[in-house]
N, CA and C atoms as an extended XYZ file, in Angstrom:
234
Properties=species:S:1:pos:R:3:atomname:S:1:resname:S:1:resid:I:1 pbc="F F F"
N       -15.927       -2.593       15.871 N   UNK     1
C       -14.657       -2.743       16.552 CA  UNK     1
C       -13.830       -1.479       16.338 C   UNK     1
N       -13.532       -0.982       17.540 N   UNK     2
C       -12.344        0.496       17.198 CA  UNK     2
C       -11.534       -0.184       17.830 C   UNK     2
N       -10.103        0.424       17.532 N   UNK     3
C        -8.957        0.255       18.109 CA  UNK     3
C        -7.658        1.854       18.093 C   UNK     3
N        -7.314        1.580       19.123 N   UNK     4
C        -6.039        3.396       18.557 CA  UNK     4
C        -4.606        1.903       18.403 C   UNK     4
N        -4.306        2.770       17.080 N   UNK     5
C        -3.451        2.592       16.858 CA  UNK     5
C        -2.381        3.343       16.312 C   UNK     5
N        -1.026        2.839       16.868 N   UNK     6
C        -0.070        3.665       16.175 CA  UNK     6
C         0.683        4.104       14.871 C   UNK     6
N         0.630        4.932       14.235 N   UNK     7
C         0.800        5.017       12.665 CA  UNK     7
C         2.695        5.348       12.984 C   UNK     7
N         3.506        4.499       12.307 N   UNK     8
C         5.046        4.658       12.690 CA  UNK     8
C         5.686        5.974       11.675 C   UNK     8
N         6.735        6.082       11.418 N   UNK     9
C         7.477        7.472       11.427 CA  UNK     9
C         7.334        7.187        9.770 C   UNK     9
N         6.770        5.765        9.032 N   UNK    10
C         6.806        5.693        7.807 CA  UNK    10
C         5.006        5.761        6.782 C   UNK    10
N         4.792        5.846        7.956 N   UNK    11
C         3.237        6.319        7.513 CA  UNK    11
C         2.620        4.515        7.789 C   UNK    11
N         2.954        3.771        8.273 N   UNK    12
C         2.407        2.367        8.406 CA  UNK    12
C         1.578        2.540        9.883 C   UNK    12
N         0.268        1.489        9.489 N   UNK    13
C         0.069        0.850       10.417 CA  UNK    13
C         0.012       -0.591       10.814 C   UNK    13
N         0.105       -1.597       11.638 N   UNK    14
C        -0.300       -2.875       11.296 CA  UNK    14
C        -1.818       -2.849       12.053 C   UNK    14
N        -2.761       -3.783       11.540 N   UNK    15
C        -3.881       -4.277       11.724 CA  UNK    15
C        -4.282       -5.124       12.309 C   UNK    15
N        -4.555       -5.032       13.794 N   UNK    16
C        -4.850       -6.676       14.362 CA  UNK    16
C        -5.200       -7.726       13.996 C   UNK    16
N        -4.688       -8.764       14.123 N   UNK    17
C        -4.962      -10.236       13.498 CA  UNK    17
C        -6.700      -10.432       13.507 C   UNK    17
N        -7.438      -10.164       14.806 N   UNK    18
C        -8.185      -10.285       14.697 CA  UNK    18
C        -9.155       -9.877       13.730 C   UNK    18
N        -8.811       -8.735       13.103 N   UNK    19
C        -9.647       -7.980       12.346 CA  UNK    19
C        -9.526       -8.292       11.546 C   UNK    19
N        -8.042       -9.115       10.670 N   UNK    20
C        -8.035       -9.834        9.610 CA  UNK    20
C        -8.539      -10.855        9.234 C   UNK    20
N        -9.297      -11.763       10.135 N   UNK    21
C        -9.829      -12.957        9.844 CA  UNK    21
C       -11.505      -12.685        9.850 C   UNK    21
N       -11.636      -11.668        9.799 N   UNK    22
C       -12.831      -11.107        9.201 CA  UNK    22
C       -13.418      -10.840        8.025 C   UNK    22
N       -11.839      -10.733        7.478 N   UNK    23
C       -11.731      -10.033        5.842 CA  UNK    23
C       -11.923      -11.374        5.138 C   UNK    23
N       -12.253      -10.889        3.896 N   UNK    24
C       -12.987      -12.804        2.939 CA  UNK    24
C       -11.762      -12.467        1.938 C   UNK    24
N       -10.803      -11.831        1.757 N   UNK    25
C        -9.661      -11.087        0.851 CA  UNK    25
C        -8.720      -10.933        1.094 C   UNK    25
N        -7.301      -11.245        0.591 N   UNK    26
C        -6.535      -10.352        1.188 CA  UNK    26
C        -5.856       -9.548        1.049 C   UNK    26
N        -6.594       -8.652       -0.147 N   UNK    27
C        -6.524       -7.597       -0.364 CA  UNK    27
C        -7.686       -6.267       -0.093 C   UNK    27
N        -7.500       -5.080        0.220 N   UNK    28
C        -7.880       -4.160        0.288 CA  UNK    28
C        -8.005       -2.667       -0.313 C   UNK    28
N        -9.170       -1.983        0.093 N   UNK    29
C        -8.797       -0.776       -0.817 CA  UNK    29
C        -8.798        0.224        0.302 C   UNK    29
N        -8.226        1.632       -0.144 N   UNK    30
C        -8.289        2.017        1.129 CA  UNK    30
C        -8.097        3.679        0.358 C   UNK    30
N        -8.873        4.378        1.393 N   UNK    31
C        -9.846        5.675        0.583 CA  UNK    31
C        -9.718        6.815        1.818 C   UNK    31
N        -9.207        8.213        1.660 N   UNK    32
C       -10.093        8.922        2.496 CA  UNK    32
C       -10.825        9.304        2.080 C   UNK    32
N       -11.326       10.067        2.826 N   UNK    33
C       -12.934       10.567        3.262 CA  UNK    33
C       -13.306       11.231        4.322 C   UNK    33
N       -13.387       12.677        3.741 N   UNK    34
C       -14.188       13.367        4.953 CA  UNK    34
C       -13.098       13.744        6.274 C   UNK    34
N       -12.049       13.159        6.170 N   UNK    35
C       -11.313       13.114        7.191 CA  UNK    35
C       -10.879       11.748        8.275 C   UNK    35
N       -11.679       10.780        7.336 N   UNK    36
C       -11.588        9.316        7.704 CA  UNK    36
C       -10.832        8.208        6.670 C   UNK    36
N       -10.140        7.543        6.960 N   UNK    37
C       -10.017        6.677        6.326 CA  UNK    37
C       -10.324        5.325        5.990 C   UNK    37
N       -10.820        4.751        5.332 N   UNK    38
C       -11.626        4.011        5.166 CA  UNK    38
C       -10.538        2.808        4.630 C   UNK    38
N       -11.100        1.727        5.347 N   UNK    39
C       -10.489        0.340        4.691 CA  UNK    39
C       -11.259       -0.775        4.156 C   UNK    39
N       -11.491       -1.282        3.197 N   UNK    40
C       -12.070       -2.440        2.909 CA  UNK    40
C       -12.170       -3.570        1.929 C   UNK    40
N       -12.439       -4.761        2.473 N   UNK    41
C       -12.099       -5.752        1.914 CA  UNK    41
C       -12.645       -5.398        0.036 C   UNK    41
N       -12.004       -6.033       -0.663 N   UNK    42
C       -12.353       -6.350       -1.826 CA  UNK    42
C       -11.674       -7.659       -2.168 C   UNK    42
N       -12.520       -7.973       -3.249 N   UNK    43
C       -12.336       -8.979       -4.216 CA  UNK    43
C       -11.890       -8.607       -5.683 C   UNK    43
N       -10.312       -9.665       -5.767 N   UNK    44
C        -9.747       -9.453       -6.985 CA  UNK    44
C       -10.000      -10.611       -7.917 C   UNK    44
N       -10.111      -10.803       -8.566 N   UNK    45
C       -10.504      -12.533       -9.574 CA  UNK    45
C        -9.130      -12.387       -9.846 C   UNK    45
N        -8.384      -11.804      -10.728 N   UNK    46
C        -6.807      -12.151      -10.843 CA  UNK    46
C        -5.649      -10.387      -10.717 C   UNK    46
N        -4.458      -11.052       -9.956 N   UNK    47
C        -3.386      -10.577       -9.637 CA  UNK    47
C        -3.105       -9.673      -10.500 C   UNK    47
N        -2.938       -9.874      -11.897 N   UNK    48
C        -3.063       -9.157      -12.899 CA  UNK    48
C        -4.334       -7.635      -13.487 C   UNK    48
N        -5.549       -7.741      -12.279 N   UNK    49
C        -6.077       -6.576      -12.245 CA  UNK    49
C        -5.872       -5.718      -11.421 C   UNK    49
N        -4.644       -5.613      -10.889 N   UNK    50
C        -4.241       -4.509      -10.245 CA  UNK    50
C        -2.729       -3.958      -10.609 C   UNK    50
N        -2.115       -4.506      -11.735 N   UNK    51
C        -1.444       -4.140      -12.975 CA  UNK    51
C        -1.502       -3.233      -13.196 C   UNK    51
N        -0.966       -1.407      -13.398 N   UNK    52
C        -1.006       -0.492      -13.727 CA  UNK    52
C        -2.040        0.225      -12.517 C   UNK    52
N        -2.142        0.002      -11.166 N   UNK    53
C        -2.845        0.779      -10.364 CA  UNK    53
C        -2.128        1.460       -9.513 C   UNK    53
N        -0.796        1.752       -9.846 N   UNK    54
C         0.027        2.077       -9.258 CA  UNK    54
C         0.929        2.832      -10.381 C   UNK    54
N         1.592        4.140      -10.246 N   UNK    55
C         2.407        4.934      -10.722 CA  UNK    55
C         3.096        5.413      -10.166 C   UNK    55
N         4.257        4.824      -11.052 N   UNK    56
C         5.721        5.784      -10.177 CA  UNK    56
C         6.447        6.275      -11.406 C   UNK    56
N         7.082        6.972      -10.955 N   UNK    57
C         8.273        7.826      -12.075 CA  UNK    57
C         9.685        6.777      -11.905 C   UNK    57
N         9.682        6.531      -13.263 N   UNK    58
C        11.222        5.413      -13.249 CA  UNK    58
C        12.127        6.261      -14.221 C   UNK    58
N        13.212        6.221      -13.705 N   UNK    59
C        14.233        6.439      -14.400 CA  UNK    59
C        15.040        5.226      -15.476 C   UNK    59
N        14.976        3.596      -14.580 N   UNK    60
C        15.558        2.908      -14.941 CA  UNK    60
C        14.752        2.406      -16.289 C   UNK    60
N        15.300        1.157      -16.808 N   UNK    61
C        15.479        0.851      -18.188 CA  UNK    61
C        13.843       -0.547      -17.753 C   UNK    61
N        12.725       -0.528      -17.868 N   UNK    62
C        11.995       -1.388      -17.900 CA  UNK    62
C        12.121       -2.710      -18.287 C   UNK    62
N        13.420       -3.088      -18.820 N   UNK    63
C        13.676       -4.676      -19.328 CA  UNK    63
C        14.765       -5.407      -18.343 C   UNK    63
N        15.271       -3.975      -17.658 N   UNK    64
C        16.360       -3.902      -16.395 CA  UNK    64
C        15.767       -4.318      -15.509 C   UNK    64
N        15.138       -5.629      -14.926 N   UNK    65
C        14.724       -6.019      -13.523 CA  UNK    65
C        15.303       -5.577      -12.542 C   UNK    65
N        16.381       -5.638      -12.193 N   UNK    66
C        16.930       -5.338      -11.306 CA  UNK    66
C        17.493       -3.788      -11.109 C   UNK    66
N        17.761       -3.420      -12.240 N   UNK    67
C        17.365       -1.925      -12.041 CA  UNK    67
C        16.534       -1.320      -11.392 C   UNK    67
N        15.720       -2.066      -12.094 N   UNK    68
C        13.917       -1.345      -11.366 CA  UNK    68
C        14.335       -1.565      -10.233 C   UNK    68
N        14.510       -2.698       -9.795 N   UNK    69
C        14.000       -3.081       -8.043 CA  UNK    69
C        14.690       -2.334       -7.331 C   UNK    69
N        16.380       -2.197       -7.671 N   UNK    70
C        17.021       -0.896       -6.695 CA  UNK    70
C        16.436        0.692       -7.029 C   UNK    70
N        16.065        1.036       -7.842 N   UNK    71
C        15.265        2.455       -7.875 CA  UNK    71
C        14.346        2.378       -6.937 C   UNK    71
N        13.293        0.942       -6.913 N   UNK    72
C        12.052        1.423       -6.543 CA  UNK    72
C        12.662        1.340       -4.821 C   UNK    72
N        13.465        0.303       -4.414 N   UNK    73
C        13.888        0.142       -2.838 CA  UNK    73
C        14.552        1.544       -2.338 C   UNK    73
N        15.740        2.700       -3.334 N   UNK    74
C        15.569        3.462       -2.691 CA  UNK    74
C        14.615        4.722       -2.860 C   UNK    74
N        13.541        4.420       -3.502 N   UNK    75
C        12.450        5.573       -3.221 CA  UNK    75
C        11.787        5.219       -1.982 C   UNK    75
N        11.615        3.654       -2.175 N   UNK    76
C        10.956        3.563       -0.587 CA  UNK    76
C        11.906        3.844        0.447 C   UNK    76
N        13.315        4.358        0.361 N   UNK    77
C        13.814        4.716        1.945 CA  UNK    77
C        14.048        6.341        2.033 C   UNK    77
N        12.985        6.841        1.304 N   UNK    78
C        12.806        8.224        1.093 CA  UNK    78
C        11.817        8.608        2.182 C   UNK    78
């Protein structure tokens, strides 16, 4: 299945429904390559193994919930 799709001004794309009910997951990994990008289903056993797969630079205070969450909301409107 190909499809063109449009990548928006934030680097997103969405994924046709159809193509999602293909997936046995609903989560994914997603890789370039070569000049391709690659998407695919994986399997997580728990929520908690993808805990630390992600790094960001925080300024705020880690016990500060809500700290965090406004740092991290305006990096994402960066």
């Amino acid at each position: 299945m190909k499809k063109v799709i449009k990548v928006d001004d934030k680097g997103k794309i969405e994924l046709p429904a159809e193509w999602i009910k293909h997936l046995n997951s609903p989560f994914v990994e997603i890789e370039v390559q070569d000049g391709k990008i690659i998407i695919e289903a994986v399997e997580v056993e728990d929520i908690s193994d993808l805990l630390g797969s992600v790094e960001v630079d925080l300024k705020s205070d880690r016990s500060d919930w809500e700290a965090v969450k406004r740092e991290l909301l305006l990096k994402t409107k960066k």
